[in-house]
Structure formats: C-alpha cells, structure tokens
Phi, psi and omega in degrees: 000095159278143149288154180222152196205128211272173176310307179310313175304309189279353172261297160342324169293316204286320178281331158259025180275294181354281192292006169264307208288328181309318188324285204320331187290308188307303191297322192303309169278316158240032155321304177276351166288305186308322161307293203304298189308297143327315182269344172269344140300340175289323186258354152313283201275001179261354159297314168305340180275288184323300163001278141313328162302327185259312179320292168331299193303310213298322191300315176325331196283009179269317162320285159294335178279300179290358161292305176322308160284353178252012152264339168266012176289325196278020201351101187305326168336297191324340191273318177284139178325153186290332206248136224246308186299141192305310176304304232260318158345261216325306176340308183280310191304284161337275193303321180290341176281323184309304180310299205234049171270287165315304173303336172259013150125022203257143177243088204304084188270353166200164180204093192233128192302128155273179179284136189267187182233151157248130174241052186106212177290003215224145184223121176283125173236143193250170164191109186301152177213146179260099182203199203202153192189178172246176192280321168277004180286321212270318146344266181308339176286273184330316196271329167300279149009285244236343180246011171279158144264120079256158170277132180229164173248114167286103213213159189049040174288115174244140221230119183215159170248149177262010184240165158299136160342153152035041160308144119291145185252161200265137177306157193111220179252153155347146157269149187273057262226336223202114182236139172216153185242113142199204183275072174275135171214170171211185179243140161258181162254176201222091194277108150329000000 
C-alpha cells in the first residue's frame, strides 16, 4: 500500500512533521528546566519564610533573656524540696508539717511516709497525717500548709468529728473536737 501525494501534500507533511519534531526538541529541553526552576522556587520561599520567622524569633531574644532573668531572680528552687532522695523528702516533709501543725494549735497523733511518684524531672513525696484540732486550729493549719515553703500540698482531707449529738462546748479555748487524716505532700527536684 503506497500513498501518493501531490507536492503541495508532502510539503504540508514535511512542514508539519518539522513543527512536531522542533515541538518534541523544544519540550525535551525545556520542559526539565521549567520543573528545575520550579522546584527551586518552592524551596526559595519556602526557606525565605523560615527565615523571616527565625529573624522575628531572633529580634525576640532580648526580651526573653529578661523575663528569664526576672524569673530566676524570684528563685523557683525555693518551692522544691532541698532533697531529692525519697527518704531525706518525706523527712523535710514531716518536719515542716510538724512545726506548723503544732505551731498552730493542732494536735499530732500519727505520721507515716507514702509512697513517692516520679514524674519526669520531678519526684511527689507524700506523708500521711493524723491529728486532732479544733475548727479554727484546723483553719489556720490548712492555710500555713498550703503557704509554706517549700510548697506542700494538701490532698485527702478527711474531717470526722469527735463529739456527740448536740454537744456544747463549755465557755473557754476551742475543744479539740475534730480528728483529721490526710495527705501532705511536695515536690522535689530529680538531678540525672
């Protein structure tokens, strides 16, 4: 099977096999430029944005070194126990609940060490406590607690009373009316 084709047809062929294979040359060369040139604008702006962004953070840092410094003037230590180790905790924990257990009119009948927890950097020493009081004894106890330093925490309070119906109390100090169980506990910090 030949085709026969007048002259005018084989230059019309001829000129458009020309503009197909030039197309095909043209795409071949720059086809992968236009993708290279692409892919390298994508990562212009999107480096030009980190940029700005870390520039920005960067204009931040003067700022931030003086919060940093009025925080460590305010020394955060001070809220954690001195002592890391659980036993030497619980310890510090006891005595500072004793003192001001006592010191506020509370009368102390058990104390016994819980268990601590590890959180991370941070280690919870717990210490149970028993005691008897009167209702402002017992006021004044919570709020010294919960404003000491070290910072402790009051958690599991249980309130039971020691008297009978329709007790009266006899004119004079507060009766020691009230026996409570609970949780003093603080944080220490925990050095790898």
């Amino acid at each position: 099977m030949t085709l026969t084709m007048t002259a005018r047809q084989s230059r019309a062929l001829a000129l458009l096999l020309l503009l197909l294979i030039s197309a095909l040359v043209q795409a071949v060369l720059i086809l992968p430029a236009y993708l290279l040139h692409r892919h390298y604008d994508f990562y212009l702006d999107q480096y030009s944005d980190e940029l700005s962004r870390y520039q920005r953070i960067g204009a931040t840092r003067s700022a931030l070194e003086a919060k940093l410094a009025a925080v460590k003037a305010r020394d955060p230590r001070k809220g954690f126990l001195k002592n890391a180790s659980p036993a030497l905790a619980a310890s510090e924990v006891q005595d500072v609940a004793k003192n001001l257990i006592e010191a506020n009119g509370g009368k102390l009948a058990a104390m016994t060490i819980s268990q601590h927890h590890d959180d991370g950097r941070f280690r919870q020493v717990a210490v149970n406590v028993q005691l008897s009081s009167s209702v402002t004894a017992l006021r004044k106890m919570l709020y010294a607690l919960e404003n000491a330093q070290p910072y402790l925490f009051v958690s599991n309070l249980t309130v039971r009373a020691n008297i009978p119906y329709g007790f009266r109390p006899q004119p004079g100090p507060d009766p020691e009316i009230l026996y409570v169980q609970m949780d003093v506990s603080g944080f220490a910090v925990v050095t790898p």
